[in-house]
TINU-669747 format. One line per field, with one value per atom (N, C-alpha, C): x, y, z. Coordinates in nm, 4 decimals, decimal comma, m for minus. Example, Ala and Ser with C-alpha at 12.3 -4.5 7.8 and 13.67 -1.06 7.14 Angstrom:
// residues 2
c1 <- 1,3190  1,2300  1,3200  1,2850  1,3670  1,2900
c2 <- m0,5690  m0,4500  m0,3300  m0,2250  m0,1060  0,0030
c3 <- 0,7800  0,7800  0,7800  0,7080  0,7140  0,7870
This chain:
// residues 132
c1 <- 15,1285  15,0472  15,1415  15,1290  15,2211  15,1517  15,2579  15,1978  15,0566  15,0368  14,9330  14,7803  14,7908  14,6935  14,6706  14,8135  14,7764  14,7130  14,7633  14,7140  14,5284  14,5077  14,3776  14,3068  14,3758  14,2812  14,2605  14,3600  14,4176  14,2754  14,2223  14,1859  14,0375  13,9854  13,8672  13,8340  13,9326  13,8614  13,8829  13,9400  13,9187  13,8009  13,7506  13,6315  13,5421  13,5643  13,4229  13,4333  13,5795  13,5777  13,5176  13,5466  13,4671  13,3395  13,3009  13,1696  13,0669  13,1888  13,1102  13,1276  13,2539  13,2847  13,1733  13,1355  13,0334  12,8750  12,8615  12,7250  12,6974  12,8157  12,8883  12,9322  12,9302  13,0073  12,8941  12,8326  12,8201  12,8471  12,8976  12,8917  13,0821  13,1067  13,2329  13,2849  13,4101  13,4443  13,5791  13,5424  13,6151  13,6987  13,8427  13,9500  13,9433  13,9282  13,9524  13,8429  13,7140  13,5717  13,5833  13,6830  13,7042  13,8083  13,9401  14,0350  13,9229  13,8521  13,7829  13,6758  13,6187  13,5924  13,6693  13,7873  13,9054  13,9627  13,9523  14,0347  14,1916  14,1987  14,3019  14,3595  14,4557  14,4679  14,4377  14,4732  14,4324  14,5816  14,6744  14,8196  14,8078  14,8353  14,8461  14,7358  14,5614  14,5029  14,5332  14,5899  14,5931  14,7600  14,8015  14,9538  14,8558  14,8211  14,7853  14,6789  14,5990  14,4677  14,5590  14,6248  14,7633  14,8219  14,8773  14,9540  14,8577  14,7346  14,6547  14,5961  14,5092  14,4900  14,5649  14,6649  14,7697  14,7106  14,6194  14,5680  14,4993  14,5187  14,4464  14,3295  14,2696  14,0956  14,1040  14,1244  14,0687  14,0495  14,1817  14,1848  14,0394  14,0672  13,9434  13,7856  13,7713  13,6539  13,6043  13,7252  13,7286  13,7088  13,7313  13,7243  13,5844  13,5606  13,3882  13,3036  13,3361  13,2244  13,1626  13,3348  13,3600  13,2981  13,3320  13,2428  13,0803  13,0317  12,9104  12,8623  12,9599  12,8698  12,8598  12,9151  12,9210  12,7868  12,7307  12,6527  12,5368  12,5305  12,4153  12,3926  12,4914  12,4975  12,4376  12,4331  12,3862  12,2080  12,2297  12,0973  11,9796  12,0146  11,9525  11,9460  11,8143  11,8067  11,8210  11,8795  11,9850  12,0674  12,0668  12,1849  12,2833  12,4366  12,5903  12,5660  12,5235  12,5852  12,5325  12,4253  12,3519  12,4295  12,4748  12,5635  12,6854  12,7470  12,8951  12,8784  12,7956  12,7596  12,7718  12,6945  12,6697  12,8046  12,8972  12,9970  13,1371  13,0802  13,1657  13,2683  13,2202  13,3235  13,2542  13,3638  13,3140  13,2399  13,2772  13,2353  13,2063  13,1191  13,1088  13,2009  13,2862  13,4223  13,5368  13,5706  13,6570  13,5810  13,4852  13,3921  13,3848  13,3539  13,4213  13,5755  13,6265  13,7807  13,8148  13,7770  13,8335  13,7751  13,6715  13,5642  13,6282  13,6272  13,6953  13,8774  13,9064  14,0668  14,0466  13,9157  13,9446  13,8027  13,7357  13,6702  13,6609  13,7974  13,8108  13,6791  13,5745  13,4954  13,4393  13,3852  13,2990  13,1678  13,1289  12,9822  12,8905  12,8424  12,7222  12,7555  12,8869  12,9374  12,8883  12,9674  12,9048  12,7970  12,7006  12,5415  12,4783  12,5638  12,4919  12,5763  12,7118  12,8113  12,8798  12,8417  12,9704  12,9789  13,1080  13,1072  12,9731  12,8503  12,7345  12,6775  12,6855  12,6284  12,6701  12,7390  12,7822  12,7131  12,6338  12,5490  12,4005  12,3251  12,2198  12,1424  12,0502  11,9937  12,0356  12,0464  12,0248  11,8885  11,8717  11,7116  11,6238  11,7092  11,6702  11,6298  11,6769  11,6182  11,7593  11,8803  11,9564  12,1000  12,1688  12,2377  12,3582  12,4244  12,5631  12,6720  12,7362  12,8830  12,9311  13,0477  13,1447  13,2654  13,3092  13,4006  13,3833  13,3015  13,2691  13,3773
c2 <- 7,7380  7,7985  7,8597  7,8683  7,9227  8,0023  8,0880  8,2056  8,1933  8,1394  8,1882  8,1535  8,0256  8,0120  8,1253  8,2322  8,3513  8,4411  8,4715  8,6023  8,5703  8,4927  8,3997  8,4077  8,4097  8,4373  8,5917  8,6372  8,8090  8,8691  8,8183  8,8414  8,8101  8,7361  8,6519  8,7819  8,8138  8,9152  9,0325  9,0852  9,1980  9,2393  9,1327  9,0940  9,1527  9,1373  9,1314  9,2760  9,3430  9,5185  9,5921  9,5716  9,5962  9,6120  9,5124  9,4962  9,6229  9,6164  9,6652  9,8319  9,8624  10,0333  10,0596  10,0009  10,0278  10,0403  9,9420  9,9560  10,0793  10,1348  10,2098  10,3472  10,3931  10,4878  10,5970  10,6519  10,7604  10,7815  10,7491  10,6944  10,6952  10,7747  10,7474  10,6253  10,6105  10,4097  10,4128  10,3464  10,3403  10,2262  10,2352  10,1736  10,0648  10,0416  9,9598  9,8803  9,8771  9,8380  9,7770  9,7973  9,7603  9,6473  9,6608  9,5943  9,4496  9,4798  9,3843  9,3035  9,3367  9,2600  9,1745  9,2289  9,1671  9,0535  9,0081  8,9760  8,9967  9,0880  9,1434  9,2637  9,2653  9,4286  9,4922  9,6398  9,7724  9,7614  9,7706  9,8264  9,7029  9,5735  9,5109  9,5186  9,5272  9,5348  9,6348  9,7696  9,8713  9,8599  9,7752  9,7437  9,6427  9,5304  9,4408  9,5234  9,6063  9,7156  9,7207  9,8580  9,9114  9,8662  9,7325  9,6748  9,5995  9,5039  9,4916  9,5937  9,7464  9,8005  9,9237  9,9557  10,0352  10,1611  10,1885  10,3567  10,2984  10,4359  10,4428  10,3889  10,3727  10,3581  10,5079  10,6065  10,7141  10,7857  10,7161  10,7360  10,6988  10,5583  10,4587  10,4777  10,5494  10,6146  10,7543  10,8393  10,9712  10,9267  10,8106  10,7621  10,7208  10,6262  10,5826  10,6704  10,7622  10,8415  10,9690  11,0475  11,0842  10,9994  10,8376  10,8041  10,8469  10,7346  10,7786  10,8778  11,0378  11,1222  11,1677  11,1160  11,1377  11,0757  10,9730  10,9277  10,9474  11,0493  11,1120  11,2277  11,2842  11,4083  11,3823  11,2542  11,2114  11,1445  11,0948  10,9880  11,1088  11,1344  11,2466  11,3946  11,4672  11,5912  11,6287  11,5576  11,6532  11,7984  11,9063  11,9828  11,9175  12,0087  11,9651  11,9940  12,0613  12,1457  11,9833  11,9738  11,8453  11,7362  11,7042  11,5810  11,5940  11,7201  11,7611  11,7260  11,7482  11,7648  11,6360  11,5060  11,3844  11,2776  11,3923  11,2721  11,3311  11,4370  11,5040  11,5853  11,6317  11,8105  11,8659  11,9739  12,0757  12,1949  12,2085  12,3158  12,2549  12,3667  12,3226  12,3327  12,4488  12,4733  12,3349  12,2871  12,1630  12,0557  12,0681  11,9397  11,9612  12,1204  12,1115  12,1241  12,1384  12,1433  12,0032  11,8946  11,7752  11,7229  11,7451  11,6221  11,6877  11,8163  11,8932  11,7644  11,8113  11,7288  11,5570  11,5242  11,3487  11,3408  11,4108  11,3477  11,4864  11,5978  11,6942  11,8073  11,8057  11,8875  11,9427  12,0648  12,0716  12,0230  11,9146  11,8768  11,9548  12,0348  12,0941  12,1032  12,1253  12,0770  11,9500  11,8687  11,6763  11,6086  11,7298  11,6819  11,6838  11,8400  11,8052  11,7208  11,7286  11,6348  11,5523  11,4927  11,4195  11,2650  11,1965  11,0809  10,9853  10,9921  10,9126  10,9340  11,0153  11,0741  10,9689  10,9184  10,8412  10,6975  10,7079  10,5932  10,5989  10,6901  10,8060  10,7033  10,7163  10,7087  10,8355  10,8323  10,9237  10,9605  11,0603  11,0735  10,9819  10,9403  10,7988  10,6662  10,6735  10,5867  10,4339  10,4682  10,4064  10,4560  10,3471  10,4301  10,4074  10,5459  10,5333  10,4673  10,4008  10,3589  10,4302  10,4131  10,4940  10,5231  10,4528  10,4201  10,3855  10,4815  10,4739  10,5184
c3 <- m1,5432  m1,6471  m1,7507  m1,8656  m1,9643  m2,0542  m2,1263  m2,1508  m2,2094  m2,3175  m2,3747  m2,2911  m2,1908  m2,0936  m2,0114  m1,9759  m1,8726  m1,9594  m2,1190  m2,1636  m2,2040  m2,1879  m2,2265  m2,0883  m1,9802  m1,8474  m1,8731  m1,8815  m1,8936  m1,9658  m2,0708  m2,2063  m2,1579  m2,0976  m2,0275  m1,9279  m1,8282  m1,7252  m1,7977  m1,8476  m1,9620  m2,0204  m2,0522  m2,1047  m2,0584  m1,9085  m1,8024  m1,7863  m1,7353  m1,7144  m1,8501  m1,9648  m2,0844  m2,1203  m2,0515  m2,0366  m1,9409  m1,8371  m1,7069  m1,7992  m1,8413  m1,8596  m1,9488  m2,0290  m2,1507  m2,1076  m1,9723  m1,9186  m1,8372  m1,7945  m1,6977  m1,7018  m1,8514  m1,9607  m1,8649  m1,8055  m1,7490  m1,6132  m1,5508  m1,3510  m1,3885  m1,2999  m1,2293  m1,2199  m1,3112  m1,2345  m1,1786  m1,0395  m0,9742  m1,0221  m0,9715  m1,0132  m0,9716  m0,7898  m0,7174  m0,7354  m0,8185  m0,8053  m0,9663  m1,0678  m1,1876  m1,1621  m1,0792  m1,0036  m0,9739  m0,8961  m0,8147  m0,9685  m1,0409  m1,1521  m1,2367  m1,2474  m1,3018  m1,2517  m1,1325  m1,0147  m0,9521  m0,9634  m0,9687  m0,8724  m0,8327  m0,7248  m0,8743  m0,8346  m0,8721  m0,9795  m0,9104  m0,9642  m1,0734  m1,0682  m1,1222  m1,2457  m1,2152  m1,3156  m1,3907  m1,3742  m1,4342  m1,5401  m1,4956  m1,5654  m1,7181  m1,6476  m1,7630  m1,8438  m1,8010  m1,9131  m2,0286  m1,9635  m2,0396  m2,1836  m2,1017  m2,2109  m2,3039  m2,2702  m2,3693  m2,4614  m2,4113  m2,4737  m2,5431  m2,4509  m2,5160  m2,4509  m2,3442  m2,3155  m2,1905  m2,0919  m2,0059  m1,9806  m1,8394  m1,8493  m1,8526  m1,8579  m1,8498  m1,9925  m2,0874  m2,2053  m2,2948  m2,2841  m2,3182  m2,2408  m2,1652  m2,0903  m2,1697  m2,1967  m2,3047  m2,4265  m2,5155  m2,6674  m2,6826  m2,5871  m2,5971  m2,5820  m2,4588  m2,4401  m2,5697  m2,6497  m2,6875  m2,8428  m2,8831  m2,9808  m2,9779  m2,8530  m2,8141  m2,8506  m2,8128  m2,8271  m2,9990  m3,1042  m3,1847  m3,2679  m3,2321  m3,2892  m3,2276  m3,0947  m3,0413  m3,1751  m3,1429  m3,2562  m3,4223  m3,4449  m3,5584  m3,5350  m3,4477  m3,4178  m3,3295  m3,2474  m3,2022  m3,1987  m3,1239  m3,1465  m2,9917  m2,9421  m2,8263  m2,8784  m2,8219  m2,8762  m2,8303  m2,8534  m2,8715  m2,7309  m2,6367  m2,4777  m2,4386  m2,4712  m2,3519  m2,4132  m2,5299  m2,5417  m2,4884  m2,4818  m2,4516  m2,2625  m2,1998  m2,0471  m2,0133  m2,0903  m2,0479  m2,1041  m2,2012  m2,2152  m2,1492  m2,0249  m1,9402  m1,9709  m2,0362  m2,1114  m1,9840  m1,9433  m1,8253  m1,9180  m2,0421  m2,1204  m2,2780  m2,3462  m2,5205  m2,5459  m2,4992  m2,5885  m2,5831  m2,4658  m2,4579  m2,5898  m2,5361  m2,6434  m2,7683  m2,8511  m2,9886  m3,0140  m2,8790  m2,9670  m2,9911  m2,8957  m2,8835  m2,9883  m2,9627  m3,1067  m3,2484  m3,2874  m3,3859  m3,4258  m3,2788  m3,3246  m3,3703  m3,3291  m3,3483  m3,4553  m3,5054  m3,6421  m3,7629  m3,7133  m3,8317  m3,8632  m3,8074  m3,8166  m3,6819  m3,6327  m3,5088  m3,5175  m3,3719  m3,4083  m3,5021  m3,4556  m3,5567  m3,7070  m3,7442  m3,8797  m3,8928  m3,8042  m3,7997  m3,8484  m3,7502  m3,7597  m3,9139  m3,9698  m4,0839  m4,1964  m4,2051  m4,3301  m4,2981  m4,1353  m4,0983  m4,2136  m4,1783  m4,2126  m4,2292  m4,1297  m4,1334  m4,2724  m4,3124  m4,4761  m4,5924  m4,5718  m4,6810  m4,6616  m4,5677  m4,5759  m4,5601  m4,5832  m4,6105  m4,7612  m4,7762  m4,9238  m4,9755  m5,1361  m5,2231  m5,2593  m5,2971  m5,3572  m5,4415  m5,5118  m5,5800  m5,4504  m5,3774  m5,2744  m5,2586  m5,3001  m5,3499  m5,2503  m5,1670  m5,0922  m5,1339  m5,1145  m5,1866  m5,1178  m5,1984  m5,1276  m5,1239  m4,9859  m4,9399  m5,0200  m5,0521  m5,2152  m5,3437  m5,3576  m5,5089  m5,6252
C-alpha cells in the first residue's frame, strides 16, 4: 500500500470517529470505543487523530462543544449556566472565561452583539453584509 492509499484509509475511518463525536458531543467518549470505530488500537488511533487534526480528542471535544454552545446562546433561550452545564464547564465562571478567550466577548455580551448580528436583517428588511 503506498502512501497516499494509507492516508486515504486514514482519512475514510476518521471520517467515521467524526461522525460518531458529533452524534456523541454530550456522553463521555471513550477512547478505546472510538479506537474500535477507527479500526485501530487506541495508541495508534490516537497518534494518527493527532497528526491529521493537529489537537486532542479532548481538545476537539472542548472546540465543538464549546462552538455548539455558542450558537445555543444565539438560537436559543436557554440561559448561559444551562448551556455552560451541557457543554461541561464545572462552573459559569470557567465557561465565560473560556468562551470570553475564544470569541472576545462574555456570552451574554454574545447573545446580544455577537458576530451572528451581521447577518440579522436591517430594519429595512435588507440584510447586511459582513464586509461592507
Amino acid at each position: 500500500m503506498n502512501g497516499e492509499t494509507a492516508w486515504a484509509l486514514y482519512e475514510n475511518r476518521l471520517r467515521r470517529v467524526s461522525a460518531y463525536i458529533h452524534d456523541h458531543l454530550d456522553e463521555d467518549l471513550d477512547m478505546e470505543r472510538l479506537a474500535e470505530i477507527a479500526c485501530m488500537s487506541s495508541c495508534h488511533w490516537h497518534k494518527i487523530y493527532r497528526a491529521i487534526y493537529g489537537e486532542t480528542l479532548a481538545a476537539t471535544v472542548k472546540r465543538l462543544r464549546l462552538h455548539r454552545a455558542a450558537g445555543d446562546i444565539v438560537r436559543t433561550d436557554l440561559t448561559v449556566g444551562e448551556i455552560a452545564k451541557r457543554s461541561g464547564y464545572p462552573n459559569l465562571q470557567s465557561f465565560n472565561r473560556i468562551f470570553k478567550s475564544v470569541y472576545g466577548m462574555p456570552p451574554a455580551r454574545y447573545r446580544k452583539e455577537g458576530s451572528h448580528k451581521a447577518f440579522e436583517p436591517s430594519p429595512d428588511g435588507k440584510t447586511t453584509p459582513m464586509f461592507a
